[in-house]
N, C-alpha and C positions, 0 to 999 in steps of 0.2 A: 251146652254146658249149663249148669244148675249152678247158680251162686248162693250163697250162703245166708236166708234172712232170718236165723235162730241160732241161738249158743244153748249148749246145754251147760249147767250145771246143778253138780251135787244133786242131778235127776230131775233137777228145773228146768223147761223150756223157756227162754226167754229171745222177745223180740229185739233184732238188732237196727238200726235205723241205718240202712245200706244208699243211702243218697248220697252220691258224688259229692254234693255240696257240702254236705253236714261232715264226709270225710275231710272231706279238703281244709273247713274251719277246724276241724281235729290236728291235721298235720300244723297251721298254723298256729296254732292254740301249743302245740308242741318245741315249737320254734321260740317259743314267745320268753325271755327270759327278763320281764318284765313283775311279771307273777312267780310266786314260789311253786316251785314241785307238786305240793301238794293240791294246788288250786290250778294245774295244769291237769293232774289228774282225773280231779272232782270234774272239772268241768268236760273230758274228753268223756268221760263214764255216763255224765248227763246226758250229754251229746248223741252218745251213742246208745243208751237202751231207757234215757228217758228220765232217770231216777238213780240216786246215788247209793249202792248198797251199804248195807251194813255188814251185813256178813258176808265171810267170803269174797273183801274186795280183791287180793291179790291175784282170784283167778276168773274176777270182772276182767281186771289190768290186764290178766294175758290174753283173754280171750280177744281184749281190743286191739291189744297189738298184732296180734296176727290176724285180725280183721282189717289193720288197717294197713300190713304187712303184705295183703292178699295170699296170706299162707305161706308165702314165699320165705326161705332161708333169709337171715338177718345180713346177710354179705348181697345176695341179688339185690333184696332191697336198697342198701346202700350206696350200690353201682349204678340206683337208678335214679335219672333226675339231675345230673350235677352239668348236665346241657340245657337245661331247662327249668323252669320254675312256675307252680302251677298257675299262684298269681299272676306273678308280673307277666306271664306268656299268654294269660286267657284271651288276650286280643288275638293274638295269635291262633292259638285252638280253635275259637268258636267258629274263625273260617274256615280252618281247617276239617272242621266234623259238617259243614254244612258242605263242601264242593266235595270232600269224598264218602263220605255218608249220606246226605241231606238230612242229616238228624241237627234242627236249629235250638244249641244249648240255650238262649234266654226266653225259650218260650217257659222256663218252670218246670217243667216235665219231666218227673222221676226217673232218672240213668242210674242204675246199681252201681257203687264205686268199682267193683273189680270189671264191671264192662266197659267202666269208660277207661280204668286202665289198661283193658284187652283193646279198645277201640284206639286209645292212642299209641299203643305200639303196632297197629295194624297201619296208620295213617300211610298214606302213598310217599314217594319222595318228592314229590312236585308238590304237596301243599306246601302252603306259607310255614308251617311249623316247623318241618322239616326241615328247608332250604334256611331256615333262620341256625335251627341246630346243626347244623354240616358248617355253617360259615362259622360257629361257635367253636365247632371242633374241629378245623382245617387248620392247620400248620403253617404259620407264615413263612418260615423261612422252608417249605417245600415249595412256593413260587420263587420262580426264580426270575421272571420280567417283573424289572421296577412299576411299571405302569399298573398292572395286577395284583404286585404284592401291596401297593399303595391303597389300590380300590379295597382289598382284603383287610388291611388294618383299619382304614377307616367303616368300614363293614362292621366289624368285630366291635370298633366300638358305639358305635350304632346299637347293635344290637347285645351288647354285656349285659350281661345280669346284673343287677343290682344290687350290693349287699342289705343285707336286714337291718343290719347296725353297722351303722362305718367302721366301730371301733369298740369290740367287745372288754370291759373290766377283766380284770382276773376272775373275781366273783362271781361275775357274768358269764363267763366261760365256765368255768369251776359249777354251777348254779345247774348250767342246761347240758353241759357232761354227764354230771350227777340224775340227772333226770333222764336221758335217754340211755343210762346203763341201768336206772329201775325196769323200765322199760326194754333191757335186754337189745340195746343197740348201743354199738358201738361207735364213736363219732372219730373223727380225726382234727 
């Protein structure tokens, strides 16, 4: 499969910067409602092709979204990730790509965002990431032995996610709503 290292516009070719990493500070950068809208944009647009247009940012903006969307419909996208989180789990990943891939993430070494998104939903069920996101997403009240369901809760919270902010503002909410509907995502 050919991933995508160019946007056309308005009959421009321009380079996209397709590194895992630099998506990944994108999606954060995204999340961040610490910074205004505006300066979540500028800086994802940097991010991504280097230089902040002048013209024609709106269809900079979309081209990034669905760059950083992997093309993928805005509801996939959504359904994806809410067992895992790319940071707080990268302890987790980085074993995970090295016992079922041997591709070791901290050597630096350029991975195309949508490969290592195609690489993490390839992962086997037996790495670490996985077995982390199964006990994420198991049901406690379908054990039915107290001994199990016990090991199960304290599992779960073992391994929880961790919120971003403990406790979002109205404005705060209001803020990073407002910014992933410019961005044509819908948030809950």
């Amino acid at each position: 499969m050919m991933y995508p290292t160019k946007v056309g516009i308005n009959g421009k070719i321009y380079p996209i910067n397709t590194d895992y990493r630099v998506a990944l500070e994108c999606l954060e950068i995204a999340d961040d409602v610490d910074i205004s809208d505006e300066e979540r944009i500028l800086a994802i647009l940097y991010l991504l092709f280097g230089f902040i247009p002048e013209e024609n940012q709106e269809l900079f903006i979309e081209k990034a979204k669905n760059f950083l969307q992997c093309n993928e419909p805005t509801k996939k996208h959504q359904d994806r990730g809410k067992d895992m989180d790319f940071q707080q789990d990268m302890k987790y990943i980085i074993p995970s790509f090295i016992s079922d891939y041997n591709i070791d993430l901290t050597k630096n070494e350029p991975l195309h965002f949508w490969l290592f998104i195609d690489l993490i939903s390839g992962l086997t069920e037996e790495c670490v990431l996985n077995r982390i996101r199964n006990i994420r997403n198991t049901n406690v009240s379908d054990i039915s032995d107290d001994k199990t369901r016990q090991k199960l809760i304290n599992a779960k919270e073992d391994f929880a996610l961790k919120t971003k902010h403990t406790k979002l503002t109205e404005k705060e909410l209001e803020s990073s709503n407002t910014f992933f509907k410019s961005m044509g995502i819908e948030r809950k």
